[in-house]
Structures are given as structure tokens and as C-alpha cells.
MARBA-3410 file (N, C-alpha, C, O; in Angstrom, 1 decimal):
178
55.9,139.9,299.8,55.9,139.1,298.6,55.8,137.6,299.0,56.4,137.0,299.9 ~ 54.6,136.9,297.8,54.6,135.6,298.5,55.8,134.4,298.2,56.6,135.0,297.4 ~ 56.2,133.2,298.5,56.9,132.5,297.8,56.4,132.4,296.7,57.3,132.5,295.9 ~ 55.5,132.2,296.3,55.3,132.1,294.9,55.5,133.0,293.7,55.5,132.7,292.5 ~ 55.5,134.5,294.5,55.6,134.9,293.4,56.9,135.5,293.2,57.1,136.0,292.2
58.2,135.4,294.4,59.3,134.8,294.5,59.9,134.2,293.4,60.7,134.6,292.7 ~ 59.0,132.8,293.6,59.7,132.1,292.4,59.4,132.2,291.1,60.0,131.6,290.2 ~ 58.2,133.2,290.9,57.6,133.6,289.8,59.1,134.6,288.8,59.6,134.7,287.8 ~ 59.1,135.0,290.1,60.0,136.3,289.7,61.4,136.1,289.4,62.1,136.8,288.6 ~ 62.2,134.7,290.2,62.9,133.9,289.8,63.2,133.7,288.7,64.2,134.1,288.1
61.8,132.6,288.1,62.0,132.5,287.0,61.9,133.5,285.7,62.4,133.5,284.6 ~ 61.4,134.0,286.0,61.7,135.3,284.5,62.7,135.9,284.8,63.2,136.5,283.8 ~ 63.4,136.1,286.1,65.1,136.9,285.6,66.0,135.9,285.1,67.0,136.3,284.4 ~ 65.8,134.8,285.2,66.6,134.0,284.3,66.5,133.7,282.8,67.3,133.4,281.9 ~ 65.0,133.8,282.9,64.6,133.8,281.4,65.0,135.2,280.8,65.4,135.1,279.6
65.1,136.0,281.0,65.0,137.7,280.6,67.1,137.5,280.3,67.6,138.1,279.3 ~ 67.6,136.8,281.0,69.4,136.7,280.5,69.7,135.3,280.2,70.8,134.7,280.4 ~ 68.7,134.9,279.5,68.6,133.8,278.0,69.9,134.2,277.1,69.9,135.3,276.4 ~ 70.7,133.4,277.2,71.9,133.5,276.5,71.2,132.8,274.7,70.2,132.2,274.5 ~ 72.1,133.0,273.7,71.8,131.8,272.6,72.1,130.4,272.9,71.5,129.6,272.3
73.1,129.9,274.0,73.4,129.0,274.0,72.2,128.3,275.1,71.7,127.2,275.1 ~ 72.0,129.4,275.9,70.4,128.7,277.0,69.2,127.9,275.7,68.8,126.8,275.4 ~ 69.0,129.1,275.2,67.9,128.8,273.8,68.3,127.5,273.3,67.7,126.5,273.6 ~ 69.6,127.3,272.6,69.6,126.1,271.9,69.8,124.7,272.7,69.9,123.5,272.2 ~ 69.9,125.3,274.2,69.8,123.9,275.1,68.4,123.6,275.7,67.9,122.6,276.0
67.9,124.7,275.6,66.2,123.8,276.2,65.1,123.6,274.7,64.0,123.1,274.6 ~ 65.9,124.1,273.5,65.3,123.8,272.2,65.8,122.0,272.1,65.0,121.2,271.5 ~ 66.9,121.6,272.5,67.6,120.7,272.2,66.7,119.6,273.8,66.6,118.3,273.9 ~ 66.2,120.3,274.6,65.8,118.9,275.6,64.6,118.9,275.3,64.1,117.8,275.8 ~ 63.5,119.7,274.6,62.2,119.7,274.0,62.0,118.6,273.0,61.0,117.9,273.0
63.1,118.6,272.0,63.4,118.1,270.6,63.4,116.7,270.9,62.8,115.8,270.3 ~ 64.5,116.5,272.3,64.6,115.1,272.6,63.0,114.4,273.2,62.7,113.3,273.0 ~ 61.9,115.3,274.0,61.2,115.0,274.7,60.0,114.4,273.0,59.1,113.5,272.9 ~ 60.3,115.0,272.4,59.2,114.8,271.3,59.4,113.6,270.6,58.5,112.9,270.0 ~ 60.8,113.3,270.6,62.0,112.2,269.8,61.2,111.0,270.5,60.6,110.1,269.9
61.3,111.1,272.2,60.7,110.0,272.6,59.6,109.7,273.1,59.5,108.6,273.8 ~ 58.5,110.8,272.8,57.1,110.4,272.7,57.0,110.1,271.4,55.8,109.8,271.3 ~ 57.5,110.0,270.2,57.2,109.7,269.0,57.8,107.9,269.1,57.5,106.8,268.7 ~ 58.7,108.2,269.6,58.9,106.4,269.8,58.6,106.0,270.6,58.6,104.7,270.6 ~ 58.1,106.4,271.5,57.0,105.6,272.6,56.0,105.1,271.6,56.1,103.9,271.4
55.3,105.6,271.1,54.0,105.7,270.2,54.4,104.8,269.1,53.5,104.0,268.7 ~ 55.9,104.8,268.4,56.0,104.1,267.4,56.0,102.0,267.7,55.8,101.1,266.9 ~ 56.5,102.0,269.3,57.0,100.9,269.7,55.8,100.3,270.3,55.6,99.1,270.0 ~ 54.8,100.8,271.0,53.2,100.7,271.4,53.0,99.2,270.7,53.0,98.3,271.6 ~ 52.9,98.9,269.7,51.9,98.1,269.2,53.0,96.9,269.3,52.6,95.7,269.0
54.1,97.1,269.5,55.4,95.8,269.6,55.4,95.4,270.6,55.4,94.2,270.8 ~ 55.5,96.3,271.7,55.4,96.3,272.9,55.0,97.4,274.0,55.6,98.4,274.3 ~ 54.3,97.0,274.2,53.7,97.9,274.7,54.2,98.4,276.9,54.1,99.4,277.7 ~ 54.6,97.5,276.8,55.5,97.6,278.5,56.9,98.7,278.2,57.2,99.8,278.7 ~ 57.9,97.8,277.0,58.6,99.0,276.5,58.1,100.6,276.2,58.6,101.6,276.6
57.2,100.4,275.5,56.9,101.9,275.3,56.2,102.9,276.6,56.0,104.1,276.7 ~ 56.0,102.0,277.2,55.3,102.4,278.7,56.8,103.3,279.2,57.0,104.5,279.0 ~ 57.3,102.6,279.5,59.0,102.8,279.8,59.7,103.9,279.3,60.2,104.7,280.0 ~ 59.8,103.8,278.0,60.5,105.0,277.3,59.2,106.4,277.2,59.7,107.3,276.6 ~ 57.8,106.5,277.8,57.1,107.5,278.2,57.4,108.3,279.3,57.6,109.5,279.4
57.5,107.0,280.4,57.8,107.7,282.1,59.1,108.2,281.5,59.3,109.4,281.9 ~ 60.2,107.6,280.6,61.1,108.5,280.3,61.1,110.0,280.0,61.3,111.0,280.7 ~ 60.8,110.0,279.1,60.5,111.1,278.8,59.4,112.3,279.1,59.2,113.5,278.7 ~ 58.7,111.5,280.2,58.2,112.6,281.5,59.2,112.8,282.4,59.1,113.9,283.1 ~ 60.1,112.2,282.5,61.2,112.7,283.8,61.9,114.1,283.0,61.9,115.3,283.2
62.4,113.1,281.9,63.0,114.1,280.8,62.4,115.6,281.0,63.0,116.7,281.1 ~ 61.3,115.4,281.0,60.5,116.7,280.7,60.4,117.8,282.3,60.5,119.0,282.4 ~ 60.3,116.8,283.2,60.3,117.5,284.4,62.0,117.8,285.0,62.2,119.0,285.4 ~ 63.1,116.6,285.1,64.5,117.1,285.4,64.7,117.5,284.7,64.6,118.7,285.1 ~ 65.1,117.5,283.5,65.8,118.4,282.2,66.1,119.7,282.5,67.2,120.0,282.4
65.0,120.8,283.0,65.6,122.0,283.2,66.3,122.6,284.2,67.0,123.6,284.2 ~ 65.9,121.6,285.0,66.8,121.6,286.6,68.3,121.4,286.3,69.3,122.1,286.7 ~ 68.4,120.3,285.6,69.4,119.7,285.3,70.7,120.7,284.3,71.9,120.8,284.2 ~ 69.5,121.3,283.6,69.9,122.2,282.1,70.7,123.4,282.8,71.9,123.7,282.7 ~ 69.6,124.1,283.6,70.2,125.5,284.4,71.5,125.0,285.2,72.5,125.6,285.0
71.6,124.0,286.0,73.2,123.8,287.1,74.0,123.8,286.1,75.0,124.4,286.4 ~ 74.0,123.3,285.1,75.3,122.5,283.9,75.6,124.5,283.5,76.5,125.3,283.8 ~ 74.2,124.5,282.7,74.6,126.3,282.2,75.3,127.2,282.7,76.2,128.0,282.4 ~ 74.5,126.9,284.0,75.5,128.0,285.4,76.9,127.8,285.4,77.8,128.6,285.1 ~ 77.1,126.6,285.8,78.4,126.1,286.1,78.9,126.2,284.6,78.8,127.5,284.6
79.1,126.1,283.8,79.5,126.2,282.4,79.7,128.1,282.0,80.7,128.7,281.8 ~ 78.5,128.5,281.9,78.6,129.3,281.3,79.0,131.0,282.4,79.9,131.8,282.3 ~ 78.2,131.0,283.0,78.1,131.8,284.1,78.3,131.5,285.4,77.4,131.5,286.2 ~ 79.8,131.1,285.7,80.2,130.1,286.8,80.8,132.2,287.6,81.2,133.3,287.1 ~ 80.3,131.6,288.9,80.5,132.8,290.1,80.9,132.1,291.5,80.4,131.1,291.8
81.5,132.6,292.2,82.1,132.2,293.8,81.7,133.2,294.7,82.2,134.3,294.7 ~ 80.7,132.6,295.6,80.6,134.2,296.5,81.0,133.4,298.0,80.3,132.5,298.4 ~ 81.8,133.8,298.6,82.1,133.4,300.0,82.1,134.5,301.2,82.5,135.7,301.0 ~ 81.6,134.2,302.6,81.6,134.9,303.4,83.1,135.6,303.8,84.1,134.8,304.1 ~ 83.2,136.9,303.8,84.7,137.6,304.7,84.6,138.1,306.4,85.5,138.2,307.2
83.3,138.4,306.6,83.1,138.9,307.7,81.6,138.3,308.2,80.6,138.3,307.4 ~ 81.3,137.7,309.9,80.1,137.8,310.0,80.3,138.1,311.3,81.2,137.6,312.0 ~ 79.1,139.1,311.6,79.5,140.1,313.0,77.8,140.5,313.7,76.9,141.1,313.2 ~ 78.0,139.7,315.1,77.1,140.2,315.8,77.4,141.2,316.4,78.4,141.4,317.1 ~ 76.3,142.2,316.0,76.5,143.2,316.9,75.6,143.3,318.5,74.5,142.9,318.8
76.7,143.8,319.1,76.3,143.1,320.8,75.5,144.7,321.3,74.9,144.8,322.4 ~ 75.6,145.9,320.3,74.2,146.8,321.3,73.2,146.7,320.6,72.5,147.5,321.0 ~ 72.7,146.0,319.7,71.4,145.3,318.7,71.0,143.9,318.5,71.7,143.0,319.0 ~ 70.2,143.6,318.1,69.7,142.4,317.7,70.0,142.7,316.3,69.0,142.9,315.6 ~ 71.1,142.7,315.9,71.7,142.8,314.5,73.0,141.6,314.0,74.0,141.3,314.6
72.6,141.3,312.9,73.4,139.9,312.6,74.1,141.0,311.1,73.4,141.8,310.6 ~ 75.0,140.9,310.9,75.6,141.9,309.3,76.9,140.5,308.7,77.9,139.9,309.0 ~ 76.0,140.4,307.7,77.0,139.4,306.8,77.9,140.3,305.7,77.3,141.2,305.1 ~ 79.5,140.0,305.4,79.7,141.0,304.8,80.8,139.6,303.5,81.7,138.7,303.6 ~ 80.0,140.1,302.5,81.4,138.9,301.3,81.6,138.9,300.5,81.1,139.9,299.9
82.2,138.2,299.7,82.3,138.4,298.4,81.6,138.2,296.9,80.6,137.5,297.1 ~ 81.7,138.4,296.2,81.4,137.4,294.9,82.2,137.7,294.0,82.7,138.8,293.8 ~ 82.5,136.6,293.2,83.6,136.7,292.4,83.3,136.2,291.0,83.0,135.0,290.8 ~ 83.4,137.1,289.6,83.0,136.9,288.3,84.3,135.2,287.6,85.1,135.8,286.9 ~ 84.4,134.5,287.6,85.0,133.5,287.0,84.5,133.2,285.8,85.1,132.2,285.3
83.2,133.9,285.1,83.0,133.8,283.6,84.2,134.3,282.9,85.2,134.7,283.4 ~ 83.9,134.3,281.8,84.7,135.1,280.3,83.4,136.1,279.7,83.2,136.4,278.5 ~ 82.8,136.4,280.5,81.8,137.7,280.1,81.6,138.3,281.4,81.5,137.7,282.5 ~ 81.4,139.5,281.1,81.1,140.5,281.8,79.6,140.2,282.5,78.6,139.9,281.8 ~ 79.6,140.3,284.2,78.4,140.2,285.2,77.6,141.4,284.8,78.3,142.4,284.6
76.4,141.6,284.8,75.3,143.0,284.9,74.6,143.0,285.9,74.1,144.0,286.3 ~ 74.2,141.9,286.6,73.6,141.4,287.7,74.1,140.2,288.5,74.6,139.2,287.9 ~ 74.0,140.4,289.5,74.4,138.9,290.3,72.8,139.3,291.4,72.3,140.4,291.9 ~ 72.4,137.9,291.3,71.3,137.8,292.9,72.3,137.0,293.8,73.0,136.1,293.4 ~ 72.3,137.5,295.4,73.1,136.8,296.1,72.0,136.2,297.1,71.2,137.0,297.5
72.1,135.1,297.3,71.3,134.6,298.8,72.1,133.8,299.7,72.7,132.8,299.6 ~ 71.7,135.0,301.0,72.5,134.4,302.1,71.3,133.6,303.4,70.2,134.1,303.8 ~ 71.9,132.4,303.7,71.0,131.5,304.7,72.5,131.4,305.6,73.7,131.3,305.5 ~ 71.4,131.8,306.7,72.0,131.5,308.5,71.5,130.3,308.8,70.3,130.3,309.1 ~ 72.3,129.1,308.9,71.7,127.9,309.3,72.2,127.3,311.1,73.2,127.9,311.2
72.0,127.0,311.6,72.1,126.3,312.9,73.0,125.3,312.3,72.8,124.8,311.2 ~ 74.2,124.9,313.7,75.5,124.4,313.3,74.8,122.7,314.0,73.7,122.5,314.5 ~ 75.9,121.7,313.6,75.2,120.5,314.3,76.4,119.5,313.9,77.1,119.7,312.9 ~ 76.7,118.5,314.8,77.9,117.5,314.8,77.4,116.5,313.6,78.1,115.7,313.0 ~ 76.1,116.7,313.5,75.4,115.4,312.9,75.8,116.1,311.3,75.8,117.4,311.3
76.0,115.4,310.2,75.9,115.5,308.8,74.6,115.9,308.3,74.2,116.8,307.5 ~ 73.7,114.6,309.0,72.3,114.9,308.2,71.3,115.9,308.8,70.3,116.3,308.2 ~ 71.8,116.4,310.4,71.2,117.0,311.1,72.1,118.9,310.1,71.5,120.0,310.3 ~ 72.9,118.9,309.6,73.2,120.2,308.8,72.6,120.1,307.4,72.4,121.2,306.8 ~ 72.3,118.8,306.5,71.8,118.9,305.3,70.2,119.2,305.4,69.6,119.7,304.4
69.5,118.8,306.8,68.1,119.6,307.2,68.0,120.7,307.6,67.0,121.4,307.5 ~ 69.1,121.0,307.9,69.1,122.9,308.6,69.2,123.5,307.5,68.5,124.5,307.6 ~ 69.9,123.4,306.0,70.0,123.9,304.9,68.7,124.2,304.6,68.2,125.3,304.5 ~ 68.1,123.1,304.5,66.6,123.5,303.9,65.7,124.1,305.0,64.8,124.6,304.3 ~ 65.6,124.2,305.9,65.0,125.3,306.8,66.1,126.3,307.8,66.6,125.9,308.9
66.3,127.4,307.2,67.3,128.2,307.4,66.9,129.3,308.3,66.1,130.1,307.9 ~ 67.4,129.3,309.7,67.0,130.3,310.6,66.6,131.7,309.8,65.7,132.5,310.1 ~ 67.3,131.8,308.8,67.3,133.6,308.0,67.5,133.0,307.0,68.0,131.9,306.9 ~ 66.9,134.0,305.8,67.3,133.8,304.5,67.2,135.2,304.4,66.4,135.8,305.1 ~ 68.4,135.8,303.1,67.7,137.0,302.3,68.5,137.1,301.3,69.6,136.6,301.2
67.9,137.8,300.3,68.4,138.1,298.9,68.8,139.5,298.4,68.0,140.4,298.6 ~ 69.6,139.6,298.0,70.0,141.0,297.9,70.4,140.9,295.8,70.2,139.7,295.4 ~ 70.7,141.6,295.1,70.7,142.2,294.0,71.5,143.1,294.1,71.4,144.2,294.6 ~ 73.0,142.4,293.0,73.7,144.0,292.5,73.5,144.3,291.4,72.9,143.5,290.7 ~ 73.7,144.9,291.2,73.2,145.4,289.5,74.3,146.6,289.1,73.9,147.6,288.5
75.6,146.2,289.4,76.6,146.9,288.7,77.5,145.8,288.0,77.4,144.5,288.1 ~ 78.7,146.7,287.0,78.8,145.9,286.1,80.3,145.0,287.1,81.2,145.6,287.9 ~ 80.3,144.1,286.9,81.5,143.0,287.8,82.0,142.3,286.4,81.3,141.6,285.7 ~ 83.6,142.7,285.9,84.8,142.6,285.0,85.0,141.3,285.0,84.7,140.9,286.2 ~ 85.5,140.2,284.1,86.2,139.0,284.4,87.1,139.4,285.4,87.6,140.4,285.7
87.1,138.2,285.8,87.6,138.1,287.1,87.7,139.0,288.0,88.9,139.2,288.4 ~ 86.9,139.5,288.5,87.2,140.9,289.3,85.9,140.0,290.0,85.1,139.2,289.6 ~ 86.3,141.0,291.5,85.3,140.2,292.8,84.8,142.0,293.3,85.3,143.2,293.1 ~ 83.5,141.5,293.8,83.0,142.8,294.3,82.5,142.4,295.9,82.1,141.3,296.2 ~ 82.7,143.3,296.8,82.2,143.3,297.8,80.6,143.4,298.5,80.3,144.6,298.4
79.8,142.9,299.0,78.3,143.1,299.8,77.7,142.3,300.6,77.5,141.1,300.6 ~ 77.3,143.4,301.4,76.3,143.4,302.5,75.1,143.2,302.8,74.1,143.9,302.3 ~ 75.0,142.0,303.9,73.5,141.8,304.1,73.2,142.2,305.4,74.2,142.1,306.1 ~ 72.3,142.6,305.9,72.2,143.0,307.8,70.4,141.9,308.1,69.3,141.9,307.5 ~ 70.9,141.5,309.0,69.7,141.3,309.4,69.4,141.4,310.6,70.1,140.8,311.4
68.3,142.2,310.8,67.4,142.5,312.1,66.6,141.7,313.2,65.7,140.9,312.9 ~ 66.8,141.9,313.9,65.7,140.9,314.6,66.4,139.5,314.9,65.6,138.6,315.0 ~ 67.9,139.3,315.2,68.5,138.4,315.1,68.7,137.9,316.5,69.7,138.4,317.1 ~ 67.9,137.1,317.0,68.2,136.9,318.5,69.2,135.2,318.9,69.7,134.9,320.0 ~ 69.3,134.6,317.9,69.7,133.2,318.2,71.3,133.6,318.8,72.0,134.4,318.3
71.6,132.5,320.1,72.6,133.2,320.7,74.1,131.5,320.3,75.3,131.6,320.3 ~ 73.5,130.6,319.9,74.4,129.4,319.3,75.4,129.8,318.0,75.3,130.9,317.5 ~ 76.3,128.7,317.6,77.2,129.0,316.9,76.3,128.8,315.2,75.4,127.9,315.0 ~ 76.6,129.5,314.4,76.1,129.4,313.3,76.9,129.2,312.1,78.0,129.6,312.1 ~ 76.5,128.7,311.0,76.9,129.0,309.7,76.6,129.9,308.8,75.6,130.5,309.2
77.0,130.3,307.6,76.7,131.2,307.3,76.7,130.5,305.3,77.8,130.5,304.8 ~ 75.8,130.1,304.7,75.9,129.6,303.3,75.3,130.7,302.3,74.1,131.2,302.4 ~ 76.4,131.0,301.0,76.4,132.1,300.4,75.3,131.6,299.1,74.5,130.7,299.5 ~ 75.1,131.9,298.1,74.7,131.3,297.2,74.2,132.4,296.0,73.1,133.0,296.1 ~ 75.1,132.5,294.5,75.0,133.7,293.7,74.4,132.8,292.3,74.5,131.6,292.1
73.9,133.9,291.4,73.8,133.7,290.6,73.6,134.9,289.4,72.7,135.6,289.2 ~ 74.8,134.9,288.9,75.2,135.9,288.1,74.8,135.9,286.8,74.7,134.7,286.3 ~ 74.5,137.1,285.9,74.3,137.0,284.7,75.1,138.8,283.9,75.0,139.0,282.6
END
């Protein structure tokens, strides 16, 4: 599967657990994007540098807004904790097994969580670990699809193969529950 279609696939499982309150927030950042292309347009002929201004506005508007819209949502509405309990090289394989948690902290019932776990390379440097984030020795994603209770935490495993790096590592969890 390519990244693209990855993120293809991404994005429709999040669209597919469109809450009412998702709907009336990206109805509500559309509403505003129209608000200030109509006063862009209205202020044009007054000034025209201003209206320039309040356009790039409302192209950012248009491009952060959903980025922005989903973290708030998440964190707001479908807030989850998944942290590592176990990470175990196995010494007769080239086998890495991540084993942890996730934990429902909504007020609604989980039906799915996607978990992704990245193995990143450790480093004294701050900025030299905020670059290893974004290119991660391993990455993988796993999918539960049972039902996880307020507050109730469920247990899973990731394994990965082929794992030869012999340095000290991190291990960064990363869920998204619905």
C-alpha cells in the first residue's frame, strides 16, 4: 500500500466516525472561510492591500483550519492515552515486540482505536530526537476493533521483524480512537 493511499484511507476513517459535533465544526470553519472572502471582496475597492490581507487570511483559514479542527476534536471529544508497558528484544530473532496500552478517557464508548507505533533512534541532542520523530527507524499500525468502555484500558501488540538496530531506542505510541 502506497503512502498515498495510506493517507487516502486515513482520511475516510475519520470521516466515516463524523460525530454531529465534527459536522458542525468544519460547517462552522467553511462558513467563516466564505465570511472572509465576501469581505475581502467587499473592502477591495477601499483598500485594496487590506483586502489582499484578509484573502491570504482566509486561505490559511482554509488550509490550517482542519488540522487545527481535528487536534482540538480529538483532544476534546475523543481524548485516548496509549503508552508503552513492555519493549522486548528478542535475542534468538531479529524480532523487536512492542507490548501497551491504550486507554478510553472519552465519555463514549471506543469501536475502534488505530494505534501507531514509531521506533525512533535515541540522541542527547533535543533537535537531533525532534528529526528522528519524523523519520522513524519502524513505523506500524495496527487496528482494534473491539468495543473499549469509558475508562477502561485494553492491552496490544505490535512485533516487528527484521529488526537489526543494536543502539538504545525509543519507543513513541500514538492512538486515535473513535
Amino acid at each position: 500500500m502506497s503512502k498515498i493511499d495510506t493517507f487516502k484511507a486515513s482520511i475516510l476513517n475519520y470521516v466515516h466516525h463524523f460525530s454531529m459535533y465534527d459536522y458542525a465544526a468544519y460547517a462552522w470553519l467553511i462558513l467563516i472561510f466564505f465570511v472572509t472572502i465576501l469581505l475581502s471582496i467587499l473592502v477591495a475597492k477601499k483598500s485594496p492591500i487590506f483586502s489582499i490581507l484578509i484573502l491570504m487570511l482566509s486561505l490559511g483559514l482554509l488550509f490550517a483550519g482542519p488540522f487545527v479542527l481535528k487536534h482540538y476534536l480529538d483532544m476534546y471529544l475523543r481524548p485516548s492515552s496509549a503508552q508503552p508497558i513492555l519493549i522486548k528484544k528478542l535475542s534468538f530473532s531479529d524480532t523487536l515486540i512492542v507490548t501497551g496500552l491504550v486507554t478510553n478517557q472519552s465519555k463514549k464508548i471506543f469501536t475502534t482505536c488505530k494505534i501507531d507505533v514509531s521506533v525512533l533512534k535515541t540522541s542527547k541532542s533535543d533537535i537531533q530526537n525532534f528529526i528522528n520523530q519524523l523519520k522513524p527507524l519502524l513505523k506500524q499500525s495496527i487496528s482494534i476493533d473491539r468495543l473499549i468502555e469509558v475508562n477502561a484500558t485494553e492491552e496490544f501488540r505490535v512485533v516487528f521483524d527484521r529488526y537489526t538496530y543494536t543502539e538504545d531506542i525509543n519507543v513513541s505510541i500514538d492512538s486515535e480512537c473513535y
